[in-house]
MISE-512790 format. One record per residue (C-alpha): residue in three letters; z, y, x; residue number from 1. Coordinates in steps of 0.1 Angstrom, whole numbers, plus 5000, padded with zeros to 4 digits. Layout:
<lumvexs>
LUMVEX   residu     up   north   east   num
LUMVEX      ALA      Z       Y      X   NUM
...
</lumvexs>
This chain:
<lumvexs>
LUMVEX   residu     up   north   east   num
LUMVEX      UNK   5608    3856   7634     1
LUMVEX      UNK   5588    3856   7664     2
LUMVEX      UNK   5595    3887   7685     3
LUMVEX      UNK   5566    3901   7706     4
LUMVEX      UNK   5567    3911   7743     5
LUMVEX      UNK   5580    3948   7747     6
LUMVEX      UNK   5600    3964   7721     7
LUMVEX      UNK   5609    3961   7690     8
LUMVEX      UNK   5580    3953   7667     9
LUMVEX      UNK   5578    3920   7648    10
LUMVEX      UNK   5558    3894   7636    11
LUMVEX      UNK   5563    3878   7604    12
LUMVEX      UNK   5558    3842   7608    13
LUMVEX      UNK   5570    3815   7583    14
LUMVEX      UNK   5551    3780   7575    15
LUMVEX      UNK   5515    3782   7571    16
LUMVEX      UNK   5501    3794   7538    17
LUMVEX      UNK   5475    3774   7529    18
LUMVEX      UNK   5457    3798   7504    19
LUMVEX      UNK   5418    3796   7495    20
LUMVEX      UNK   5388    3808   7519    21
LUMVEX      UNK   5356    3816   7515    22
LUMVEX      UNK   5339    3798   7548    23
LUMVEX      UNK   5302    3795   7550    24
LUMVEX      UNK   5304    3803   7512    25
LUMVEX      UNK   5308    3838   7523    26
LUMVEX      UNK   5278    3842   7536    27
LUMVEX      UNK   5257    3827   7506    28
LUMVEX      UNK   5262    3860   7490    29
LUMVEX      UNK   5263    3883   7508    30
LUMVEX      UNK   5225    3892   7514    31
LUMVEX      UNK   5223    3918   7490    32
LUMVEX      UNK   5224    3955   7490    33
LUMVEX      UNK   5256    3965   7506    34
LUMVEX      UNK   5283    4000   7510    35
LUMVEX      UNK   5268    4021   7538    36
LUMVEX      UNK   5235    4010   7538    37
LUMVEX      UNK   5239    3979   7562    38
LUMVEX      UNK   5217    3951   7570    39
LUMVEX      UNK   5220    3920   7551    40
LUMVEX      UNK   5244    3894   7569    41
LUMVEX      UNK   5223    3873   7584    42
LUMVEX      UNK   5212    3852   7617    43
LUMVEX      UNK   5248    3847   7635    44
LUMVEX      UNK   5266    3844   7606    45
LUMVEX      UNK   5246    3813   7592    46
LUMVEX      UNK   5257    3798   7623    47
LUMVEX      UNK   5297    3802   7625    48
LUMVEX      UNK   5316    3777   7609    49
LUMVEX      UNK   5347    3798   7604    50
LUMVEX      UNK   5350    3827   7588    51
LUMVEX      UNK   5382    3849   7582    52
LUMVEX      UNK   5385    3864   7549    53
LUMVEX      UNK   5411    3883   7536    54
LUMVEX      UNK   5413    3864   7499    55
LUMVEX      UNK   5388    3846   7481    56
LUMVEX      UNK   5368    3866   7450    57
LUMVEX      UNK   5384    3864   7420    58
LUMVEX      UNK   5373    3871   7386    59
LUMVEX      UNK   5377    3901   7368    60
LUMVEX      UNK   5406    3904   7346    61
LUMVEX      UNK   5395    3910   7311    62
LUMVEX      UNK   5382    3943   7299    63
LUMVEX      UNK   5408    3967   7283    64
LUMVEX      UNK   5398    3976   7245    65
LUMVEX      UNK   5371    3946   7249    66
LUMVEX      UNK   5345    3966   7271    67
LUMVEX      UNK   5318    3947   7288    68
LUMVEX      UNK   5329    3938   7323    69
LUMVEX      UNK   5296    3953   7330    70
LUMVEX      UNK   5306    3983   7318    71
LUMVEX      UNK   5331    3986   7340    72
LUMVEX      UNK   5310    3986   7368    73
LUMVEX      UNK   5282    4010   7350    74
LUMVEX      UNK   5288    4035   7378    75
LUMVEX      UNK   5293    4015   7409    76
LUMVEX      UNK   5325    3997   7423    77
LUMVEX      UNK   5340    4019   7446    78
LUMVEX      UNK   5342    3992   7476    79
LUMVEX      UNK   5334    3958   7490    80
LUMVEX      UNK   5338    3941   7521    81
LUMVEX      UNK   5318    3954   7547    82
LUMVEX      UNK   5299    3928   7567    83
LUMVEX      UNK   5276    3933   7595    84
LUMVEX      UNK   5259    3906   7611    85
LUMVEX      UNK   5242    3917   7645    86
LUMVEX      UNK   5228    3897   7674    87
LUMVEX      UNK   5262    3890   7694    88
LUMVEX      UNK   5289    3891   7669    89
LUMVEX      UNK   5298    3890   7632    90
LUMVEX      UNK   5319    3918   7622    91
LUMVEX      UNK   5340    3931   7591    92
LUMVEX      UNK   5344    3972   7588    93
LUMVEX      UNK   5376    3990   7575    94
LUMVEX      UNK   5369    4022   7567    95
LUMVEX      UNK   5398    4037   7563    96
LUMVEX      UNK   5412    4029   7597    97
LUMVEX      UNK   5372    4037   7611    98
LUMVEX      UNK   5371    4004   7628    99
LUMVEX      UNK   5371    3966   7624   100
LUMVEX      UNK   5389    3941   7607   101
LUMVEX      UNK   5376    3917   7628   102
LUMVEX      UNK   5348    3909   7649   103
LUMVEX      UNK   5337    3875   7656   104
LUMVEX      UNK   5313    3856   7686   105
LUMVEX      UNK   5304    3825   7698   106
LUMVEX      UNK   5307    3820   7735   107
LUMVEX      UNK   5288    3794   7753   108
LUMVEX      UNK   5275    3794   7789   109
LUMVEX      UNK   5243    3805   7783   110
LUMVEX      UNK   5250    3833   7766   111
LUMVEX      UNK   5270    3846   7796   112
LUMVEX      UNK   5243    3846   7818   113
LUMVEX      UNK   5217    3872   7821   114
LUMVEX      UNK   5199    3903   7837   115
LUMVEX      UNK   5211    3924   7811   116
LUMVEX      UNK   5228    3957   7824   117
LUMVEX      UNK   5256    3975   7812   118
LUMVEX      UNK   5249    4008   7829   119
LUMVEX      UNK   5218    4009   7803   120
LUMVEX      UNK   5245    4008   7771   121
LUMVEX      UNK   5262    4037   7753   122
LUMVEX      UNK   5286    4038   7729   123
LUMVEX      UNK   5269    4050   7694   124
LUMVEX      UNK   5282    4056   7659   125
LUMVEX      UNK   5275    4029   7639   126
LUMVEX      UNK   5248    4047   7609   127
LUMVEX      UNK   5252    4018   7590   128
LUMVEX      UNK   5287    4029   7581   129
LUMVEX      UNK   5287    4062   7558   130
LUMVEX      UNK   5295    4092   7577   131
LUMVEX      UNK   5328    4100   7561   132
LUMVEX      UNK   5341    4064   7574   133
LUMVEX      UNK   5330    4060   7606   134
LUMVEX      UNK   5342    4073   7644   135
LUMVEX      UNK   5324    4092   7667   136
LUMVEX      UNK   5324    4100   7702   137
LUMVEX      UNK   5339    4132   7702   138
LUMVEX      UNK   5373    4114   7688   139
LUMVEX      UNK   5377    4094   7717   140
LUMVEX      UNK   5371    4125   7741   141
LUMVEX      UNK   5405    4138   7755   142
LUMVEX      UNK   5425    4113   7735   143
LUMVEX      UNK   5442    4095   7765   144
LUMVEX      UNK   5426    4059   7747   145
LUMVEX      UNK   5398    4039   7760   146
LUMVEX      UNK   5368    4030   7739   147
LUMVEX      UNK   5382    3994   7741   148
LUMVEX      UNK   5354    3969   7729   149
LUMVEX      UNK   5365    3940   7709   150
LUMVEX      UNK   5335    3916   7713   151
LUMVEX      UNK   5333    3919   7748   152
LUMVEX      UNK   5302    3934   7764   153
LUMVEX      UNK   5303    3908   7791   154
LUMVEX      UNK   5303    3881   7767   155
LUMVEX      UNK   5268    3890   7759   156
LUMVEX      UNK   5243    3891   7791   157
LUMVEX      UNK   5218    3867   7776   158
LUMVEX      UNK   5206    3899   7756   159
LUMVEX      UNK   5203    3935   7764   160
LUMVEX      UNK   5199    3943   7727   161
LUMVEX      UNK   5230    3917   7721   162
LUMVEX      UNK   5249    3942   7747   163
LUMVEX      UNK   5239    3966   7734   164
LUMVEX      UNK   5249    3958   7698   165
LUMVEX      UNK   5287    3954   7712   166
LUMVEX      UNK   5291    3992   7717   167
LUMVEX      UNK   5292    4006   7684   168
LUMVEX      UNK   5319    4019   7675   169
LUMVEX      UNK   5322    3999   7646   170
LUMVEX      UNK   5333    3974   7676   171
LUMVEX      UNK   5358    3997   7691   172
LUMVEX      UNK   5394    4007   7688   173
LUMVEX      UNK   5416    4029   7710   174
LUMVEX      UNK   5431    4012   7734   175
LUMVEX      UNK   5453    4023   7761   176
LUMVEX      UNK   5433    4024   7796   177
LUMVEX      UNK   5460    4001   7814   178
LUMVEX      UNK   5461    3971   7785   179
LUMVEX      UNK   5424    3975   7786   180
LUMVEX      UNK   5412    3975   7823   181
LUMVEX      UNK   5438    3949   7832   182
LUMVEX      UNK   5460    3922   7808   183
LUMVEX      UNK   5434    3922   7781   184
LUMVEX      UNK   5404    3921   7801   185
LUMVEX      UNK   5421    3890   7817   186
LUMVEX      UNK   5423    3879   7783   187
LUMVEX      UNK   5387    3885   7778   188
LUMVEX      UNK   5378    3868   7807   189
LUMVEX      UNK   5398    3838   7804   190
LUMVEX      UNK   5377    3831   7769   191
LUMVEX      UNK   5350    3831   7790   192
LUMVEX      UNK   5365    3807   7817   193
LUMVEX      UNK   5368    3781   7786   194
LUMVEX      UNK   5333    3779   7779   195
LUMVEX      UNK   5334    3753   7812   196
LUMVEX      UNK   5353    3731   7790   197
LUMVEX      UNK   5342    3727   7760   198
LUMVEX      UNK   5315    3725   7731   199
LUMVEX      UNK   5318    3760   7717   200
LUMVEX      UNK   5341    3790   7721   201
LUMVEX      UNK   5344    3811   7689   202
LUMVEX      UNK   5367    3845   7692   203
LUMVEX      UNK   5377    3867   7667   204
LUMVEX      UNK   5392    3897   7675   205
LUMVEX      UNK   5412    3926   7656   206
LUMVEX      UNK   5436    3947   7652   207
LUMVEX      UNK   5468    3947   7640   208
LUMVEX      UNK   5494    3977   7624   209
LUMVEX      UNK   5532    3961   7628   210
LUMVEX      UNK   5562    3970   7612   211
LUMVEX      UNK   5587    3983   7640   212
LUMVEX      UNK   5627    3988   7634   213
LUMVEX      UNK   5638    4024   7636   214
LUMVEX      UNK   5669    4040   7640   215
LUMVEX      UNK   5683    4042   7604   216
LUMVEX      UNK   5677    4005   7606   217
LUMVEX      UNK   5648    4005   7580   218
LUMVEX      UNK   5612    3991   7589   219
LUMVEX      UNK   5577    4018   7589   220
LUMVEX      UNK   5541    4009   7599   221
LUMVEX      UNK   5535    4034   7620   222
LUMVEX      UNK   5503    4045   7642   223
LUMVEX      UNK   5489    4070   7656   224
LUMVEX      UNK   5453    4084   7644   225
LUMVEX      UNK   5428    4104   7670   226
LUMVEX      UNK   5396    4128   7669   227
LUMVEX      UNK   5387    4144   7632   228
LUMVEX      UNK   5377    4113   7615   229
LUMVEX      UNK   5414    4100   7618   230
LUMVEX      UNK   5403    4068   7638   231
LUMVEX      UNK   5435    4046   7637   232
LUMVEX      UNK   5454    4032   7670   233
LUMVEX      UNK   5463    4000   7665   234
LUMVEX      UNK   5500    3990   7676   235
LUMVEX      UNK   5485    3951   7687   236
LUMVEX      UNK   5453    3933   7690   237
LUMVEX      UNK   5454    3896   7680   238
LUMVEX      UNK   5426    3876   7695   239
LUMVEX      UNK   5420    3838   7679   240
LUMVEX      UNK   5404    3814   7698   241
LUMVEX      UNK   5384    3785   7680   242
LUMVEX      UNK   5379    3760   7709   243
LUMVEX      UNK   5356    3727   7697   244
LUMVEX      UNK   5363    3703   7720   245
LUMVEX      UNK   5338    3677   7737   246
LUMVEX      UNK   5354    3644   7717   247
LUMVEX      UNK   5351    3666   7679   248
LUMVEX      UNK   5391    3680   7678   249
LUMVEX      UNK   5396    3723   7671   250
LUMVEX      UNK   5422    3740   7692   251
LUMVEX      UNK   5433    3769   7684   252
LUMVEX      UNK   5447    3797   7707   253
LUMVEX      UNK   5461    3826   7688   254
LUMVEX      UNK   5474    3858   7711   255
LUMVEX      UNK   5486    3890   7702   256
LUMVEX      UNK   5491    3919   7726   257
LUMVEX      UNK   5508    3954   7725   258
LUMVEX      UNK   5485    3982   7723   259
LUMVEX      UNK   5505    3994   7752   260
LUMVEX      UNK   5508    3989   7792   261
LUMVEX      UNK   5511    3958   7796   262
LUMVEX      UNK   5517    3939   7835   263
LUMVEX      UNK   5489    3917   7847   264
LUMVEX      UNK   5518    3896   7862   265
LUMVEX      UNK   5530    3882   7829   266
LUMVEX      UNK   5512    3848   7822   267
LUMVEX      UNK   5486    3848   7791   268
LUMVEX      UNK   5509    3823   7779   269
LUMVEX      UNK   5536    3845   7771   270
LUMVEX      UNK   5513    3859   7746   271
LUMVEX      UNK   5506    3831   7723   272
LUMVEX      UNK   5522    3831   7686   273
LUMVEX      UNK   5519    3805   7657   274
LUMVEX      UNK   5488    3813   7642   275
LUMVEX      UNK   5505    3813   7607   276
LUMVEX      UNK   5521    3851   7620   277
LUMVEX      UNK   5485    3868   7625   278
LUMVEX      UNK   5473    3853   7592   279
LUMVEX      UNK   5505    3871   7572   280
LUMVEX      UNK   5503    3900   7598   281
LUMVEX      UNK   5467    3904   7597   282
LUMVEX      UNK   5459    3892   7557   283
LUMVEX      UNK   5434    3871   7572   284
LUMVEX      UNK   5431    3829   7568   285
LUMVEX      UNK   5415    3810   7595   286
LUMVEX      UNK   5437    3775   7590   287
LUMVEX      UNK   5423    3767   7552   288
LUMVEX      UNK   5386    3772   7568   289
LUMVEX      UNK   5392    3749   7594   290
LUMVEX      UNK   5408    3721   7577   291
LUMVEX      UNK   5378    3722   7554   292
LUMVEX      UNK   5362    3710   7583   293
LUMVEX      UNK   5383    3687   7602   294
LUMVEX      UNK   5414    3672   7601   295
LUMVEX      UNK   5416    3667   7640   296
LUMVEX      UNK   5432    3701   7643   297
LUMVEX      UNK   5457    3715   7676   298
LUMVEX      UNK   5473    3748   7673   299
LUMVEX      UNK   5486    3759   7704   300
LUMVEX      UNK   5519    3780   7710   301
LUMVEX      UNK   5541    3797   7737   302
LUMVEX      UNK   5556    3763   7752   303
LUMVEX      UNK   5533    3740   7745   304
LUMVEX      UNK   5513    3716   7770   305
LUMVEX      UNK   5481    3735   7776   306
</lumvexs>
């Protein structure tokens, strides 16, 4: 198993399971009422041609003592996937860790240029999640984390209100100040740098909660949670990078950093993994979406020629 820079937590990684995804099907339904009272996905989702989904939707097993399947849901299901669809990124809430499963954006030149200014932006709740699952402010205060965007503000110029949109907190997690303001803003900026070279740039971004070795031996998922609404710290962020190129073949660039200090010295290289470990790490599929698209399809790794 592929073993991460700096300590001992792993990722599983194995061949690549080729289970079923949703893709632009996704977003055929989801323009109905939704949990929390958010908009209807809409506008940038229409426009990605990869989306991550944890599993596609499968039927209900058969009622117990022959009820309706109706009546099974005469009261309300008690959760859904919670999709958000705003002007700079598409994003999918967790509310029990208060923050994202993943965010994703489109990056292309244009949409990094811009008079928009970040002084004008504050971090907000996000009101479309319900109160009970959602992080405030006053979590983050005194917690030693940054408020560590995962669609980039910078990413986003073209549009105050697309700036804007990137500091929820829905598109937040604690991060520590020094992998923020240094490696993983490199990261963030070297997505940027690739927009020079080709058609389109898509990013998602999340977190991830890794198993780590302890002393007796056995493996925990462990993490730390901050404020009074228990907003989890992710031990790594992944970040996937969809790259169409000029001539029609996908690359992609999966990384995965520790949600700890990490040295801007180290190349961004060092932090590539086989895609195949964030998609069992993370429960997400992003290689069945693709190949429902292309066949011309390049996943780069630590080591390769990039």
């Amino acid at each position: 198993m592929p073993r991460l820079w700096g300590g001992r937590w792993l990722l599983p990684g194995a061949t690549v399971a080729l289970g079923l995804g949703l893709g632009l099907g996704l977003g055929a339904g989801l323009g109905g009422r939704r949990q929390g009272g958010g908009p209807p996905a809409e506008g940038l989702l229409a426009r990605l041609p990869v989306v991550p989904v944890a599993a596609a939707a499968a039927p209900l097993p058969p009622a117990p003592g022959g009820a309706a399947r109706g009546e099974l849901a005469k009261y309300g299901l008690p959760g859904l996937a919670q999709v958000r669809s705003r002007e700079s990124y598409v994003l999918c809430y967790d509310p029990r860790s208060r923050g994202a499963l993943w965010v994703l954006e489109q990056l292309r030149p244009e949409t990094l240029r811009g008079s928009s200014d970040r002084a004008a932006c504050d971090f907000r709740e996000d009101e479309s999640v319900h109160e009970y699952h959602r992080a405030t402010n006053a979590d983050y205060r005194g917690s030693g984390f940054d408020r560590g965007h995962l669609a980039a503000a910078a990413n986003h110029r073209w549009s105050q209100q697309a700036m804007q949109d990137t500091f929820y907190l829905s598109n937040v997690a604690p991060q520590v100040p020094h992998l923020n303001q240094k490696a993983w803003n490199n990261l963030e900026k070297y997505c940027r740098s690739l927009t020079k070279y080709n058609k389109n740039v898509y990013v998602c971004t999340g977190p991830l909660f890794l198993p780590r070795m302890e002393a007796d031996g056995k493996m925990y998922v462990k993490y730390q949670v901050i404020g009074k609404n228990n907003v989890a710290v992710p031990t790594h962020f992944f970040k996937v990078l969809i790259l169409e190129k000029l001539g029609g073949e996908i690359e992609l660039r999966p990384y995965v950093m520790p949600n700890s200090p990490v040295e801007e010295t180290i190349p961004l290289e060092r932090f590539l993994v086989p895609i195949e470990s964030i998609e069992r790490a993370s429960g997400l599929l992003f290689v069945p979406n693709i190949l429902k698209r292309t066949n011309h399809l390049q996943a780069i790794t630590a080591g390769s020629n990039s």
